[in-house]
C-alpha positions as CSV (number, residue, x, y, z in Angstrom):
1,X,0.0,0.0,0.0
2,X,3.0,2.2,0.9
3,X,4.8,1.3,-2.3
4,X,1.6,2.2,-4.6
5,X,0.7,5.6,-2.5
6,X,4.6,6.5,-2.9
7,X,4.9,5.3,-6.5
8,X,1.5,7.7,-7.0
9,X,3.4,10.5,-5.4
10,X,6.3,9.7,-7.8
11,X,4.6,9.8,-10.9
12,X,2.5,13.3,-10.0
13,X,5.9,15.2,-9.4
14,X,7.6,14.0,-12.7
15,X,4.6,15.0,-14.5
16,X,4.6,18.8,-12.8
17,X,8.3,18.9,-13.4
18,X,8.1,18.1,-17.2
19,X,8.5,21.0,-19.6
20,X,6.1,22.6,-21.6
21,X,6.0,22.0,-25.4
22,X,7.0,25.3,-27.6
23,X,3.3,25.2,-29.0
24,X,1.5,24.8,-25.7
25,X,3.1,27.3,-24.1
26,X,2.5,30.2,-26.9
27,X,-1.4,28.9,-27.0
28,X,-1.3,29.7,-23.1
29,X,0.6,33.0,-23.5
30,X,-1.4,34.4,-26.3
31,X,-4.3,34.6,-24.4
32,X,-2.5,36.7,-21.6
33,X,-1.0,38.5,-23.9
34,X,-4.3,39.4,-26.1
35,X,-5.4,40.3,-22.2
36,X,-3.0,42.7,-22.2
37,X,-4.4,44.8,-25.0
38,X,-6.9,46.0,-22.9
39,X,-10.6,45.8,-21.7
40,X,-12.7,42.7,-22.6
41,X,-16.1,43.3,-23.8
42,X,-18.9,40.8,-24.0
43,X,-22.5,41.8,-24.3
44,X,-25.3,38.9,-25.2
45,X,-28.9,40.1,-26.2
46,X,-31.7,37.7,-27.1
47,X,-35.3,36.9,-26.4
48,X,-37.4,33.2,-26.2
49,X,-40.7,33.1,-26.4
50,X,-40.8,31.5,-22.3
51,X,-39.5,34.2,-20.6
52,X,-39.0,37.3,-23.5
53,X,-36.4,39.5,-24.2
54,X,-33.1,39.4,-21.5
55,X,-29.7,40.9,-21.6
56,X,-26.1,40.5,-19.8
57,X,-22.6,42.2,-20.3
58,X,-19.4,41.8,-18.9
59,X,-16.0,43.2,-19.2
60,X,-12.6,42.3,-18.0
61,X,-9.2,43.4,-17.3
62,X,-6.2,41.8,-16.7
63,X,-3.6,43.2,-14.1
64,X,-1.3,43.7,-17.4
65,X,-3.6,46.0,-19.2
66,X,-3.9,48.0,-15.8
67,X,0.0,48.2,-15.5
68,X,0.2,49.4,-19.2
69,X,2.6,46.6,-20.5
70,X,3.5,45.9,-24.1
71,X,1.6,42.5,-24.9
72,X,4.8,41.4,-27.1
73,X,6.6,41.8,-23.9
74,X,3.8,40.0,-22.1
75,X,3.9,36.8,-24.4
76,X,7.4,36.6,-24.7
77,X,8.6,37.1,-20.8
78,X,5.5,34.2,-20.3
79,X,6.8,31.9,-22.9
80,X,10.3,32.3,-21.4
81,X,8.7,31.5,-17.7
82,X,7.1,28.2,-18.8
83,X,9.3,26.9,-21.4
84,X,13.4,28.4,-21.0
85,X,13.1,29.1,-24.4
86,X,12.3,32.2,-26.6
87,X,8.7,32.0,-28.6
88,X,8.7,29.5,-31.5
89,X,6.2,32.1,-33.3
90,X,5.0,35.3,-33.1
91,X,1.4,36.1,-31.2
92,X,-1.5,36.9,-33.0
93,X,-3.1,39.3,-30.7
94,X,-6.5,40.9,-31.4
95,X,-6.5,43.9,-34.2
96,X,-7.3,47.0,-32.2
């Protein structure tokens, strides 16, 4: 029981210590970095024929868009942090 619970243990830690691929890690940082751009929108309008017409909105902002930093910057220092490595590709960030 020992053994399995130990061997269990084992196998969790190798996994967290594993790196990142190249690709993963720019998926994952693209997103900050298109956070980074600045406020995030989002506004749904509709109506059913239950309850009629309804409305919601939200908006976002990440703690890099408040700080002001470059979101090249942003996906670059983040692809460094998970992978040791520069980007493999650039970002494609929203068109502003």
């Amino acid at each position: 029981m020992r053994l399995a619970l130990l061997l269990g243990v084992g196998i969790v830690v190798m996994t967290a210590c594993t790196p990142m691929s190249p690709e993963r890690a720019a998926d994952i940082c693209e997103e900050r970095a298109r956070a980074a751009q600045g406020p995030e929108v989002g506004l749904t309008l509709g109506a059913n024929s239950e309850s009629g017409p309804f409305a919601s909105g939200s908006i976002s902002i990440s703690a890099d868009a408040i700080r002001g930093r470059d979101p090249i910057a942003v996906y670059e220092s983040c692809v460094f942090n998970l992978t040791g490595e520069m980007p493999v590709r650039p970002p494609r960030l929203r068109v502003m």
